[in-house]
C-alpha positions in Angstrom: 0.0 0.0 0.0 1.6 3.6 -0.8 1.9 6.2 2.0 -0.6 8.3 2.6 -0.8 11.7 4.2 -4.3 11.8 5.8 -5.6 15.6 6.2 -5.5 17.6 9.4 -9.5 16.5 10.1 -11.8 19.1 12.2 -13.5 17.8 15.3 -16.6 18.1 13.3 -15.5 16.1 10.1 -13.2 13.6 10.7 -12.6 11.8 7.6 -11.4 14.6 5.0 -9.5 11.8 3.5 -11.1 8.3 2.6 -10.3 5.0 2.4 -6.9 4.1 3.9 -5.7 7.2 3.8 -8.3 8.4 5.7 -7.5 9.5 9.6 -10.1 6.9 11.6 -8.9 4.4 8.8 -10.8 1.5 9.3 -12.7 2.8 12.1 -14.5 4.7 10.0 -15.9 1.5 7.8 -17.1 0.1 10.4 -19.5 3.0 11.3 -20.4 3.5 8.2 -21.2 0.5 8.1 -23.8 0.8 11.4 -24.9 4.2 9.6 -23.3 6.1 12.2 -21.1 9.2 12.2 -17.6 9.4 14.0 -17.5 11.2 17.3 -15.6 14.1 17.0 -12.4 13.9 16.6 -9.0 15.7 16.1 -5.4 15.4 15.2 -3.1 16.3 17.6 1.5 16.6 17.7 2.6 13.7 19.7 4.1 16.7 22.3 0.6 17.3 23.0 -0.2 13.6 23.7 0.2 13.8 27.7 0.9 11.4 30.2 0.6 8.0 30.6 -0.6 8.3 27.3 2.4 9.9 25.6 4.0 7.0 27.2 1.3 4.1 25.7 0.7 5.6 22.3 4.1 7.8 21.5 6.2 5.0 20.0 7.0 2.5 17.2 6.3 -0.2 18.8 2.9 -2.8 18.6 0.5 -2.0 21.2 -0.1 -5.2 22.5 3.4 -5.5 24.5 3.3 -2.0 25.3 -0.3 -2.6 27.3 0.6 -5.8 28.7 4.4 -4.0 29.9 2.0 -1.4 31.6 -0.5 -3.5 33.4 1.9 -6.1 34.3 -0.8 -8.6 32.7 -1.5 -9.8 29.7 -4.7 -9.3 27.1 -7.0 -10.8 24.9 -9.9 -10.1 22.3 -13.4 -9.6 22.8 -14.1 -9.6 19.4 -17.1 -6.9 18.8 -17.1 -7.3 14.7 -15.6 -8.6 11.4 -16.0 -8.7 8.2 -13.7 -9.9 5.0 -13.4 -8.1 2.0 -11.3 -10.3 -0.9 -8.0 -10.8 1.1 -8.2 -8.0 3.7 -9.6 -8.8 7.2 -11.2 -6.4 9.5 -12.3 -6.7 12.9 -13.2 -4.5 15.9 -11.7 -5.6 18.8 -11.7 -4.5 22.5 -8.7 -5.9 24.6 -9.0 -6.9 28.0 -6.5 -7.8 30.7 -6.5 -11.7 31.2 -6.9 -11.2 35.2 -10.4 -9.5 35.6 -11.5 -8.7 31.8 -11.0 -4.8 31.8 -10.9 -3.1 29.1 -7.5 -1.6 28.1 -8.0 -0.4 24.6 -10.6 -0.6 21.9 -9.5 -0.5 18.1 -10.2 -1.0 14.7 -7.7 -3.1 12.0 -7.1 -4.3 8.5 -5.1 -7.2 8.2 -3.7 -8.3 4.7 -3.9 -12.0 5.2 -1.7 -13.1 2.3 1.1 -11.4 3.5 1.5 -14.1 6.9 2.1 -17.4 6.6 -0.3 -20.0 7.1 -0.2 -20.8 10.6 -0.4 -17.3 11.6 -3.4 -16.5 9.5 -5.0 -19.7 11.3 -4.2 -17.7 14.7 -5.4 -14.6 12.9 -8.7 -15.9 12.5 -9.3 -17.8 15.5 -9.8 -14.3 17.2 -8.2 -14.9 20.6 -4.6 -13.3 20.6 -4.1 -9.8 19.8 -2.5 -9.4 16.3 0.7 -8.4 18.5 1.3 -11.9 20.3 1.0 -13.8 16.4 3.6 -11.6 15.3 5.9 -12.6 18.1 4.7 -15.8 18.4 5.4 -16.6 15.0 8.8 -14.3 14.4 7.0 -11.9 12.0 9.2 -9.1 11.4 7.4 -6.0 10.9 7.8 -1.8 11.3 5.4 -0.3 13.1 4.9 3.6 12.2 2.3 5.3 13.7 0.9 8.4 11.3 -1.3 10.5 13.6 -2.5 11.1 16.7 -6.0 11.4 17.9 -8.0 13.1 21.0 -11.5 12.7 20.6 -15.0 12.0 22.4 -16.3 9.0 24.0 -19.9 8.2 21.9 -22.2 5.6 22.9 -20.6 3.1 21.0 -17.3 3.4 22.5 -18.9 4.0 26.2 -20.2 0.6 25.4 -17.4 -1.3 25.0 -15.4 0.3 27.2 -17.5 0.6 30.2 -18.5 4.2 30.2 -20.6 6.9 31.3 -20.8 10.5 29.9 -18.5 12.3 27.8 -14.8 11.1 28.0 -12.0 12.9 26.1 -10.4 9.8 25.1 -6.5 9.7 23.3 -5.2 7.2 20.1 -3.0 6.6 17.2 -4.0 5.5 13.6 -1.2 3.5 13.2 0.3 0.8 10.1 2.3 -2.4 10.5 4.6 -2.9 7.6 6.7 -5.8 6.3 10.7 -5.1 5.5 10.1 -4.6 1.8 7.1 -2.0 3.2 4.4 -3.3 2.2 0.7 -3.4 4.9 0.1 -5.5 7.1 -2.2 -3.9 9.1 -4.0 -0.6 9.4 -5.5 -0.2 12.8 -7.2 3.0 15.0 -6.2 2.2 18.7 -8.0 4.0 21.4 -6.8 3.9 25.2 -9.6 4.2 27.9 -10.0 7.6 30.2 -7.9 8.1 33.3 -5.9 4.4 32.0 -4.0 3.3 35.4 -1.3 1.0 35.6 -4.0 -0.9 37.9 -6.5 -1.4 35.4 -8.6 1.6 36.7 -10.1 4.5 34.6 -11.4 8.5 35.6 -12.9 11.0 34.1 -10.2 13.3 32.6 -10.6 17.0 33.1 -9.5 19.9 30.7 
């Protein structure tokens, strides 16, 4: 896939771009798929991404060891959707901690299955492990390179699955996965909850 430069998106109209190039890329599918509109959203520099989510989202790593470095515990799927298109697979996903099931970080992907080899495709689509533990699990070498970052509002869809109530001023990253040669291996949106606490817990942040 080519590199795309996704427009600096208002708060009120967050996909300027579409497609993969777009900014909520392929978050955005899946509520237009629903019918539903984004919740407002907006780019912001990685300086302005503050603490501990600089620390979670700020890097070229894959999220899954970051989170499970964090809260000392690892995750796994609750898989909310999927669909697949040809040889691309998407899926909503929320990951939870393995000792008590919170929610650590709800996200959208596109994986390009031909690009895996066959035993990690099979893990792929069994929809346990995070796309993270098949990569290291299997010895897929990959770049990570995250292209924006995001501060937006919780919606109902996202209280939902996160356990929520209200408005929450939630922080992400759109981020890609590529092989060596640079071609996709995944596109994903990856949203932290409010408040995130080494402990699991979550509060209301206040601006």
């Amino acid at each position: 896939m080519p590199e795309c430069t996704p427009a600096v998106d208002s708060a009120t109209s967050p996909t300027g771009a579409s497609g993969p190039c777009a900014v909520a890329y392929p978050l955005d599918e899946f509520y237009q798929r629903r019918g539903l509109h984004l919740p407002p959203l907006e780019v912001v520099e990685a300086a302005s991404v503050p603490e501990p989510y600089h620390g979670l989202l700020v890097h070229e790593r894959d999220m899954t060891s970051t989170l499970e470095a964090f809260h000392q515990d690892r995750v796994h799927l609750r898989l909310v959707s999927r669909q697949q298109q040809g040889d691309d697979y998407f899926r909503e996903v929320v990951l939870v901690l393995d000792k008590n099931e919170t929610p650590v970080e709800f996200g959208a992907i596109r994986i390009s299955l031909p690009r895996f080899p066959a035993p990690a495709r099979a893990a792929i689509l069994e929809e346990h492990f995070p796309l993270g533990h098949i990569l290291k699990e299997f010895s897929i070498e990959y770049v990570s390179r995250p292209k924006r970052f995001l501060r937006l509002a919780s919606d109902k869809t996202i209280n939902r699955l996160l356990g929520l109530n209200g408005v929450h001023y939630l922080f992400g990253r759109r981020n890609s996965l590529l092989d060596p040669a640079g071609n996709s291996l995944a596109e994903i949106v990856e949203i932290l909850p409010p408040g995130t606490s080494s402990t699991g817990s979550t509060r209301p942040i206040k601006w």
